[in-house]
C-alpha positions in Angstrom: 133.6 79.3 17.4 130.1 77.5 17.0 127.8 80.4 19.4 126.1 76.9 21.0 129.4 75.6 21.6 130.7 79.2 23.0 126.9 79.0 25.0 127.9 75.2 26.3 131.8 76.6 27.2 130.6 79.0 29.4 127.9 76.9 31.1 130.6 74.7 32.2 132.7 77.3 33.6 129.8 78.2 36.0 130.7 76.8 39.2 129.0 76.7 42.7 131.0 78.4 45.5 131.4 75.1 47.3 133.1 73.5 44.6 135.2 76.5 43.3 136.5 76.4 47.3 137.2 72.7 47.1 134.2 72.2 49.2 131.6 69.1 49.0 127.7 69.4 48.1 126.5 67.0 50.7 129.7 68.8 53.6 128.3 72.0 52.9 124.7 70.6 53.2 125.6 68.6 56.7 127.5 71.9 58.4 124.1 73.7 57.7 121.8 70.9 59.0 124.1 70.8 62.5 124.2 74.5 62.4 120.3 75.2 61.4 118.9 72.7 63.9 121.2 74.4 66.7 120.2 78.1 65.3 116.7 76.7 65.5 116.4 74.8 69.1 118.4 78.1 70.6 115.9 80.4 69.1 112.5 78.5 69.6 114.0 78.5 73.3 114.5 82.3 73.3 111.4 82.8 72.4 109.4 80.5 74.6 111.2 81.6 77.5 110.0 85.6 76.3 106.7 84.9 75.8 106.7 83.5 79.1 107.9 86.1 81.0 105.4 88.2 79.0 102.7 86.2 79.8 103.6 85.1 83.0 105.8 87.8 84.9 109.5 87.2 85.7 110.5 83.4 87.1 113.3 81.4 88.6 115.0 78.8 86.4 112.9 76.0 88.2 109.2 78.2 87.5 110.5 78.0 84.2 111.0 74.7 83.4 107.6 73.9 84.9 105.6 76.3 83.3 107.2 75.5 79.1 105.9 72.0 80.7 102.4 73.4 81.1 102.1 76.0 77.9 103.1 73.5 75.2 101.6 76.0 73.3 103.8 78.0 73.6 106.6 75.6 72.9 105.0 75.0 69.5 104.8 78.8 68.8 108.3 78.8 69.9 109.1 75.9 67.6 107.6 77.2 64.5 109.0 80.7 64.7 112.9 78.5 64.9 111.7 76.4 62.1 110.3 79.4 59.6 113.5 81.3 60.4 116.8 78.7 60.1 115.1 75.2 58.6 112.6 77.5 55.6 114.0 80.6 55.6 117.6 81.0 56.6 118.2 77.6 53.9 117.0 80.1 51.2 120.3 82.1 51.7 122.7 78.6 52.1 121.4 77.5 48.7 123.8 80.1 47.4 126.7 78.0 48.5 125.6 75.1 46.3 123.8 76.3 43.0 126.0 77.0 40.1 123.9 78.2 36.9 120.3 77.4 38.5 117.8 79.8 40.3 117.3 78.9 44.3 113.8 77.7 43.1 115.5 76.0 40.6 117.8 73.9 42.8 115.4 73.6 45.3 112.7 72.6 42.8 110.0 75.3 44.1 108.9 75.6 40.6 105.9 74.0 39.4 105.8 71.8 36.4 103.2 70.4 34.1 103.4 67.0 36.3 102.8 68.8 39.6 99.3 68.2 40.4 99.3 64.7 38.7 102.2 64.1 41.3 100.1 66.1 44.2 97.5 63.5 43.8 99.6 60.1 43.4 102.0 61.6 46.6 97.9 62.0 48.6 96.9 58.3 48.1 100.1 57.3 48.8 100.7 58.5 52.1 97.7 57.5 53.0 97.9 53.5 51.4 101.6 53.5 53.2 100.6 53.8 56.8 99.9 50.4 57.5 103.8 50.0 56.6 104.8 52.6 58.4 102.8 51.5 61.6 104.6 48.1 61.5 108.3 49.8 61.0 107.1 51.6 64.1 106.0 48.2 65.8 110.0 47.1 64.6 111.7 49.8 66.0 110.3 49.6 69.4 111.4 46.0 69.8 115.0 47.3 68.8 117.2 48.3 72.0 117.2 51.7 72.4 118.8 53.7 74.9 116.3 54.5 78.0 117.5 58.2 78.2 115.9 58.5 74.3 113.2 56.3 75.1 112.3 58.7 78.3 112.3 61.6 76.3 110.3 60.1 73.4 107.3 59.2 76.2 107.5 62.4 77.7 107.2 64.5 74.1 104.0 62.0 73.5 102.9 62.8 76.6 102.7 66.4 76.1 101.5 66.2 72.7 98.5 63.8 73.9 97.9 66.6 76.6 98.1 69.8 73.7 96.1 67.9 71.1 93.0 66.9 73.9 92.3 70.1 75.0 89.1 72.6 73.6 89.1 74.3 70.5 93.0 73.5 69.6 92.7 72.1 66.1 93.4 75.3 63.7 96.6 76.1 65.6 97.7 72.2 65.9 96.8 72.4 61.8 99.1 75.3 61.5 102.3 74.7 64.0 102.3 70.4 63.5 101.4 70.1 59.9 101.8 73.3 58.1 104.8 74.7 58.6 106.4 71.8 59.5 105.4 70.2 56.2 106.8 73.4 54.1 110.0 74.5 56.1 111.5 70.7 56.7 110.6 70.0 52.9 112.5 72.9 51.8 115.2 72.1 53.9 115.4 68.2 53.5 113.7 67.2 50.2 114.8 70.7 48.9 117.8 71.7 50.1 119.6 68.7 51.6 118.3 66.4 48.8 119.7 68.2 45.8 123.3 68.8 47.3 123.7 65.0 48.1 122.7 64.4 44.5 125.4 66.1 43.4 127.8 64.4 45.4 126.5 61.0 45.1 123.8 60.3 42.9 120.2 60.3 43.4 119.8 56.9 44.9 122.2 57.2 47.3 120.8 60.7 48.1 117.4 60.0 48.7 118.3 57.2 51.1 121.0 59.1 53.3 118.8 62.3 53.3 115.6 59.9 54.4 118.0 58.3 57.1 119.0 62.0 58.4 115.4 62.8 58.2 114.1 60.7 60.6 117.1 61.1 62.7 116.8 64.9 62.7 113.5 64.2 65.0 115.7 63.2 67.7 113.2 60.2 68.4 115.4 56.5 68.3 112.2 54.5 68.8 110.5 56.0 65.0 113.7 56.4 63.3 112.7 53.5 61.0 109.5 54.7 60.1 110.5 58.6 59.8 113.6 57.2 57.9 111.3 55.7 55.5 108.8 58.7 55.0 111.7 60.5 54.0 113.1 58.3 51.6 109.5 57.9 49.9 109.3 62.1 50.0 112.7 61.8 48.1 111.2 60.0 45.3 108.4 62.2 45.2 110.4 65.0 44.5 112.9 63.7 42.2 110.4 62.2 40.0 108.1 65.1 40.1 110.9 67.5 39.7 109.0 69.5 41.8 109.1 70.4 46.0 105.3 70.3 45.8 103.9 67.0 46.1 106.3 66.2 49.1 105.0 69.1 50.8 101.2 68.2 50.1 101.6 65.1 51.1 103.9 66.0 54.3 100.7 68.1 55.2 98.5 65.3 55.1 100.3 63.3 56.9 101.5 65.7 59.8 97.3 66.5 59.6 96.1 63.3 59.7 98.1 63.1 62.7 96.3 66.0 64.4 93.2 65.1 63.2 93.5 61.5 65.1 94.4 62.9 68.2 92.0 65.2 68.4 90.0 62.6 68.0 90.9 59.3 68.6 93.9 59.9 70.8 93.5 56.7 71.8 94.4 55.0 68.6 97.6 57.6 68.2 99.4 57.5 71.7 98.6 53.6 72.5 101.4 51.6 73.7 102.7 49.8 70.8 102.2 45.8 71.0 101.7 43.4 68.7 97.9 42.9 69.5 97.7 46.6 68.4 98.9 45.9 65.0 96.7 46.4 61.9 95.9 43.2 60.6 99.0 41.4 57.7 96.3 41.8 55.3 95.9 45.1 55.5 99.6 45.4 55.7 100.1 43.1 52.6 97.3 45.5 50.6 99.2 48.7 51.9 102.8 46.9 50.3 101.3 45.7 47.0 99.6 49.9 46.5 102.3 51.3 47.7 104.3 49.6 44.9 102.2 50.3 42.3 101.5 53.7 43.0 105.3 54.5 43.5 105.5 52.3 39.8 103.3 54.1 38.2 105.2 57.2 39.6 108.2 55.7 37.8 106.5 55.1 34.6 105.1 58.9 34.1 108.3 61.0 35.5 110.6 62.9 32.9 113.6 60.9 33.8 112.0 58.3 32.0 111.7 60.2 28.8 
């Protein structure tokens, strides 16, 4: 027998453990996102509730409640130690489930390639040239009937936000616990993770869009599913056409920090009621459609799949 032909047999016979248990890519990857973002709400909730009671003394179940509603701080702190366990670092152990042949960083494309910085910097501009768009989807999606339970707890997670982000001397630990890790442990779960088993169900297309679609709905907020939705899906791309995590977690980074940054310091342009009159104008939404389809072209034009 031809030794590449023996070398291409036994490549072939290399199977992930999902599919040599009759199991699909994308059922394995939705059980782990229902099962991670329990793991990860029940945790963040143990530890709030510890630090707390460390902080605070013993309480009653109703001294509780109030007081997670006055340390948001420590809601995020509880938030980002669930995340960096079950949405980063438990995922690292699922991936053996799906890969076959492939390294985890391999299948969840940690490794960086000769196009990663070129792709660091297109995926930089272009969430920055796509916000216009992404403010109208938000405009769109809070015209669209939503239940009033999600829309109440929407306003009230704003609310506290708006209250976290105007105090003194907040912005390095906002940096850390809203953009940082945030931007690497739901990137490693969603563009990395989730993104790659889809593909191998259904193809990239369809991947990116159902895993941008579970993206924004994994944010449990109704009234900015479209524009998280959309985020998502352009974070897909990225990645894909990279062939590398990186660029979506860059650019994740800037936006999550841009975010911060604004309500540091303009809260009022972040957490104002959203009306038409507060709309950028259509031109600027018309320049931010025509970049954001070039950039995303050019994008196209340079990746590897092309080649």
């Amino acid at each position: 027998m031809n030794p590449e032909n023996a070398f291409s047999s036994t490549q072939e016979q290399i199977i992930s453990w999902a599919e040599r248990n009759g199991f699909s890519h994308w059922a394995v990857a939705m059980l782990w996102l229902v099962v991670a973002l329990i793991l990860f709400q029940v945790v963040a909730g143990i530890v709030v509730v510890g630090l707390i009671i460390a902080s605070e003394g013993m309480a009653s179940a109703h001294e509780l409640t109030e007081l997670m509603m006055e340390r948001v701080d420590l809601l995020f702190i509880g938030n980002s130690v669930g995340q960096i366990l079950f949405i980063g670092l438990a995922t690292f152990l699922i991936v053996n489930l799906n890969r076959a042949g492939e390294s985890k960083r391999q299948f969840l494309r940690l490794n960086w390639t000769e196009q990663s910085m070129r792709y660091i910097l297109f995926g930089a501009v272009l969430i920055v040239v796509v916000q216009p768009v992404v403010v109208y989807l938000g405009y769109l999606n809070s015209i669209l009937p939503i239940p009033e339970s999600f829309t109440d707890l929407q306003i009230s997670q704003y609310e506290m936000i708006e209250s976290f982000l105007t105090r003194e001397g907040i912005l390095w630990f906002g940096l850390l616990n809203i953009a940082l890790i945030p931007a690497v442990c739901e990137e490693v779960l969603f563009r990395g993770y989730v993104l790659r088993a889809f593909e191998k169900s259904w193809g990239i297309i369809t991947a990116i869009v159902v895993s941008g679609i579970i993206f924004g709905m994994f944010h449990i907020q109704l009234g900015n599913l479209l524009p998280l939705a959309t985020l998502g899906m352009i974070l897909a791309l990225m990645t894909w056409l990279s062939g590398s995590l990186w660029p979506a977690i860059i650019a994740h980074f800037i936006n999550n920090g841009a975010a911060v940054l604004v309500g540091i310091h303009f809260p009022e342009l972040l957490f104002q009621d959203m009306t038409a009159e507060a709309l950028p104008p259509v031109w600027l939404l018309l320049l931010s459609i025509v970049l954001t389809v070039a950039i995303i072209k050019v994008m196209i034009n340079q990746s590897d799949h092309r080649k």
